[in-house]
C-alpha positions in Angstrom: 17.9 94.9 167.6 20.6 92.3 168.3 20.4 93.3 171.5 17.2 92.2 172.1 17.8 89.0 170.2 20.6 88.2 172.5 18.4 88.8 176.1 15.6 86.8 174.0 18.3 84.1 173.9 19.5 84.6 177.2 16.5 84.2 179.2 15.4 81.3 177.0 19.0 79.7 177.8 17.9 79.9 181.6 14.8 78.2 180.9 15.7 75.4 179.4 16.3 73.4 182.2 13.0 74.1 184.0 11.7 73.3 180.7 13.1 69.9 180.6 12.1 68.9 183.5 8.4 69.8 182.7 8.6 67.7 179.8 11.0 64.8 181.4 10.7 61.8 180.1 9.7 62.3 177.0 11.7 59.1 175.7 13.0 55.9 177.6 15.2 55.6 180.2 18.1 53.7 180.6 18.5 51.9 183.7 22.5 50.8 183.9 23.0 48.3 186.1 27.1 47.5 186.6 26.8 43.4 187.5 25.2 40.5 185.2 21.9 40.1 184.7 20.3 37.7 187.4 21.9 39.2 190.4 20.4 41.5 193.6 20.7 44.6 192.2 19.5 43.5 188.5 16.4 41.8 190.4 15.5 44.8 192.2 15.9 47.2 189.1 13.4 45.7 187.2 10.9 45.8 189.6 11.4 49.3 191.0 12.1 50.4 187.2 8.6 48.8 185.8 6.9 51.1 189.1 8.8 54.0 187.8 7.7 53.8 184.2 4.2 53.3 184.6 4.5 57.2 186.8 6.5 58.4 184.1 4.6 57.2 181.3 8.1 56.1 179.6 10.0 52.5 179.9 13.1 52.3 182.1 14.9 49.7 180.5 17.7 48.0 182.1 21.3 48.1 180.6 23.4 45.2 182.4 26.6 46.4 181.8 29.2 43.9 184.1 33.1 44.4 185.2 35.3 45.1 187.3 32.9 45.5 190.4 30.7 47.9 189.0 33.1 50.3 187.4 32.4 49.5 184.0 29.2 50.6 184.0 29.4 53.2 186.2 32.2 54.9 183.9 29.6 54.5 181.3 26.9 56.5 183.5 29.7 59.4 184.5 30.2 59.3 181.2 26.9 60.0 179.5 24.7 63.3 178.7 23.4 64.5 182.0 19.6 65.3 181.0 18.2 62.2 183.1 18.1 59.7 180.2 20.9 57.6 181.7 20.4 56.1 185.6 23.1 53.8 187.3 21.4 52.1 189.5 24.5 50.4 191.9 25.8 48.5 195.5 28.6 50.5 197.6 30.7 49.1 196.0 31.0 52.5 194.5 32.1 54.2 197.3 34.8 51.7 198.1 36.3 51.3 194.7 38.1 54.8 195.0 40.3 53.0 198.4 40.7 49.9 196.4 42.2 50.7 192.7 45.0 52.4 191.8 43.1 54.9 189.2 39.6 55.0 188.2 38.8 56.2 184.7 35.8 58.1 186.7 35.2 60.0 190.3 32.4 58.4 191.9 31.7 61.4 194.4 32.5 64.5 191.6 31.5 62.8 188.3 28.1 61.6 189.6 25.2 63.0 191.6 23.1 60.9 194.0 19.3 60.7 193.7 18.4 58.4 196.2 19.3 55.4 198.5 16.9 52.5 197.4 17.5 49.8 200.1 19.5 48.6 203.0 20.3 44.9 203.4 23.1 43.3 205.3 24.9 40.6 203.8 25.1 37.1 204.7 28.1 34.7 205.1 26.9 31.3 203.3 28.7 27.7 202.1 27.8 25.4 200.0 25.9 22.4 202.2 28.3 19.6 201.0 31.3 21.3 202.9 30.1 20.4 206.5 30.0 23.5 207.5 27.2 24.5 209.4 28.1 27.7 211.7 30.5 30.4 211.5 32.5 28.6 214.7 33.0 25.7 212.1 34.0 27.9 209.3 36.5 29.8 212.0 37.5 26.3 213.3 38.6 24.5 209.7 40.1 27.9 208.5 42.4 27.8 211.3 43.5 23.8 211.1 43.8 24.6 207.6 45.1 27.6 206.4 44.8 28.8 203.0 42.7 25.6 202.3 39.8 27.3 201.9 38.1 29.7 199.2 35.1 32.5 199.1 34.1 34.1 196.4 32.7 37.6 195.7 31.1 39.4 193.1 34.5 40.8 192.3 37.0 42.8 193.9 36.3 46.2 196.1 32.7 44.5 196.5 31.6 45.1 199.7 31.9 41.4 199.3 34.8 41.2 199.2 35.6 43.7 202.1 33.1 41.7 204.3 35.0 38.9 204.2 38.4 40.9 204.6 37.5 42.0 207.5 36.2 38.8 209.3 39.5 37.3 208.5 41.4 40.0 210.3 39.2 40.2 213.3 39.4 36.4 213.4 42.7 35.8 212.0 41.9 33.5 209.3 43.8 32.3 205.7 40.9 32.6 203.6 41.8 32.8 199.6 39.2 35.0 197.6 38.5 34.0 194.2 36.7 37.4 192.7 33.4 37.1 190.5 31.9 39.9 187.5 28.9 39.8 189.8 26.2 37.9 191.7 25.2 35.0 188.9 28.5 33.7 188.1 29.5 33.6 191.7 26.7 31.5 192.5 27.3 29.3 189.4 30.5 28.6 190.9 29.2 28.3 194.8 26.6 25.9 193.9 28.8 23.9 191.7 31.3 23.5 194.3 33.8 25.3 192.9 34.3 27.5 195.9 32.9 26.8 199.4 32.2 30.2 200.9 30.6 33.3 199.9 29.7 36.7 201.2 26.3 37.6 199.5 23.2 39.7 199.2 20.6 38.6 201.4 18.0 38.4 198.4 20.1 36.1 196.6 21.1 33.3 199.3 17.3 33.1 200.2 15.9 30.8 197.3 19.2 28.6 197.8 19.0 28.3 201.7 15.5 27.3 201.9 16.6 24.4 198.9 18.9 23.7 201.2 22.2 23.7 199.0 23.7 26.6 200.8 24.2 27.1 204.3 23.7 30.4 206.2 26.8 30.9 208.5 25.9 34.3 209.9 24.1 37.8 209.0 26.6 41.0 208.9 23.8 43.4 210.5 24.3 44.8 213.8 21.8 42.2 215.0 19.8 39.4 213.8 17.7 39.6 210.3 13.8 38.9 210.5 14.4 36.7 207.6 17.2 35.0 209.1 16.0 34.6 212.4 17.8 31.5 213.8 21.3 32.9 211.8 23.2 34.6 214.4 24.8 37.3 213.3 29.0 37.9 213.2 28.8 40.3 216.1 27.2 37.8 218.5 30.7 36.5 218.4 32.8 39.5 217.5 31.0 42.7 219.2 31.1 45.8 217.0 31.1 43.8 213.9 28.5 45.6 210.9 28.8 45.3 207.1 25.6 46.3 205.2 25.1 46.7 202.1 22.7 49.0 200.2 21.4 49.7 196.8 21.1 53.5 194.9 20.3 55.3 192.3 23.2 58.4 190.5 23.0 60.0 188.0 25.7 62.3 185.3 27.2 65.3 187.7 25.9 67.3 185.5 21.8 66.6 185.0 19.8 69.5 186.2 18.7 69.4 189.8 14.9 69.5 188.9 15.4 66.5 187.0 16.8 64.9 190.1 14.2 66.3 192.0 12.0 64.4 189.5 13.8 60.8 189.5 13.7 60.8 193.2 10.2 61.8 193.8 9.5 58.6 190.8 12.0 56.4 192.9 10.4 56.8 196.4 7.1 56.5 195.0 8.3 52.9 193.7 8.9 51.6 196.5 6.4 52.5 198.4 4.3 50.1 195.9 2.8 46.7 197.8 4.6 44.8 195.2 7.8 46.6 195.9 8.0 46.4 199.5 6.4 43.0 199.3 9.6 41.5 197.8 12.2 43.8 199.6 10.7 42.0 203.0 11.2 38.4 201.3 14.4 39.3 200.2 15.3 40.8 203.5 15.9 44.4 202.2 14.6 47.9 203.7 13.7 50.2 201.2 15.1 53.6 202.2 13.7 56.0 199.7 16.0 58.9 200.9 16.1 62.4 199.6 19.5 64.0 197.4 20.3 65.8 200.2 20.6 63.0 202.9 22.2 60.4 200.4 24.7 62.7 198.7 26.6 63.6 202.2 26.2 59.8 203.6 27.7 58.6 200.3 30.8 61.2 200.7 30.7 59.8 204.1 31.4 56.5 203.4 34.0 56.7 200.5 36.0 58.8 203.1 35.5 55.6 205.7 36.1 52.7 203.3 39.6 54.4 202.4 40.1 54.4 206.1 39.2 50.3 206.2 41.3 49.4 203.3 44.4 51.0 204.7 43.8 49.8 208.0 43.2 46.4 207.0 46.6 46.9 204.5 44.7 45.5 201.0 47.0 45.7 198.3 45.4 48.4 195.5 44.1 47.0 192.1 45.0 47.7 188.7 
């Protein structure tokens, strides 16, 4: 008779998964995002989390959980039960952290499983207005008669940010000091304020403060042009070959059963598909993407492979 208990057991052990993702969600979600409330990535979370919720029938709530360029929070998502209750939702700065710290408590591509690229967006060079600089050929030109004199920020180090920037001061030569940021809002405090006179940023953010007029768009960091930019050149009108994009995506605990991923995906691309959705995206200057597990899983193993081969090439000391 134990026997039979013991199959009984067995086949409802293999199951259980299929099970859970019948019934999934049965309880709120939580959303983490790795940067400060009030930034790109927190903007775009809430929106595409509300369109979510109302298919699911359950609140994804969002968890703003800020440091060290995302890997606090992130940490926490690698971390947690894998049964689709907790979502990082996350900028490549993911796969670049691995080329830029020493250790990470966490491996982005073996600890957590992608479920879908969101959106693509290049980022955008900006200062504030009250420096005089109105082009990238100015920012090039007083970088050079005074080196080191100058300052950008970034929503912290191993942002793609950051690595923007890097990499326009080696193809230009320039003495640029970076002063790192936990993320979008404080870096913009500081921009506005004066503090700093240059930053690398989301496209969705420098929008409201271009069109006031207190920042200045230098240059786009797409291959060409950006609809929403169209009069900003971008860098590789001067420096061919030149592209640093940025996107945003959803992982999830290595370990959450694939028909839960399934799930989350199929609620994700649905999203932002939604009028309001895409509405937004095009002000901000984002594509959504939408992509499957099985295209976003091998692009992000991709580029963590590429950015280690940037960061060495381009000699950045590691991190703590």
């Amino acid at each position: 008779m134990r026997y039979v208990f013991a199959l009984a057991a067995l086949v409802t052990s293999l199951a259980l998964p299929a099970y859970a993702a019948d019934t999934f969600p049965s309880r709120p979600v939580r959303l983490v995002v790795p940067f400060p409330a009030g930034g790109a990535t927190d903007v775009v979370a809430r929106l595409v989390g509300q369109k979510v919720g109302d298919q699911a029938g359950q609140p994804f709530i969002v968890d703003n959980r800020g440091g060290a360029a995302g890997n606090i929070g992130s940490d926490n998502v690698a971390k947690s039960p894998g049964d689709g209750y907790t979502i990082l939702q996350t900028v490549n700065s993911l796969s670049l952290s691995p080329a830029l710290y020493h250790k990470l408590p966490f491996d982005p591509v073996k600890d957590l499983t992608p479920v879908t690229q969101l959106t693509a967006s290049p980022l955008i060079i900006v200062a504030n207005a009250k420096t005089g600089i109105n082009s990238l050929q100015d920012l090039i030109a007083r970088a050079k008669a005074k080196p080191g004199a100058l300052n950008f920020g970034s929503g912290g180090v191993g942002n793609p940010q950051h690595l923007t920037m890097e990499m326009l001061k080696a193809q230009a030569g320039l003495d640029i000091v970076h002063i790192p940021f936990k993320g979008d809002a404080p870096l913009f405090n500081s921009l506005l304020a004066g503090d700093i006179e240059l930053a690398v940023t989301p496209l969705s953010t420098a929008l409201p403060h271009i069109q006031a007029g207190t920042l200045k768009a230098l240059a786009v960091t797409g291959a060409k042009r950006n609809p929403a930019f169209p009069d900003t050149p971008a860098v590789a009108e001067l420096y061919p070959g030149f592209v640093s994009t940025s996107w945003q995506g959803w992982f999830v605990p290595s370990s959450t059963p694939k028909e839960i991923v399934v799930k989350l995906n199929g609620y994700a691309r649905t999203a932002l598909q939604t009028p309001e959705v895409l509405d937004v995206l095009k002000k901000f200057g984002s594509d959504p993407v939408g992509s499957t597990p099985e295209e976003f899983g091998p692009a992000f193993a991709a580029e963590v492979a590429r950015f280690k081969k940037v960061v060495s090439d381009l000699k950045l000391p590691p991190q703590d």
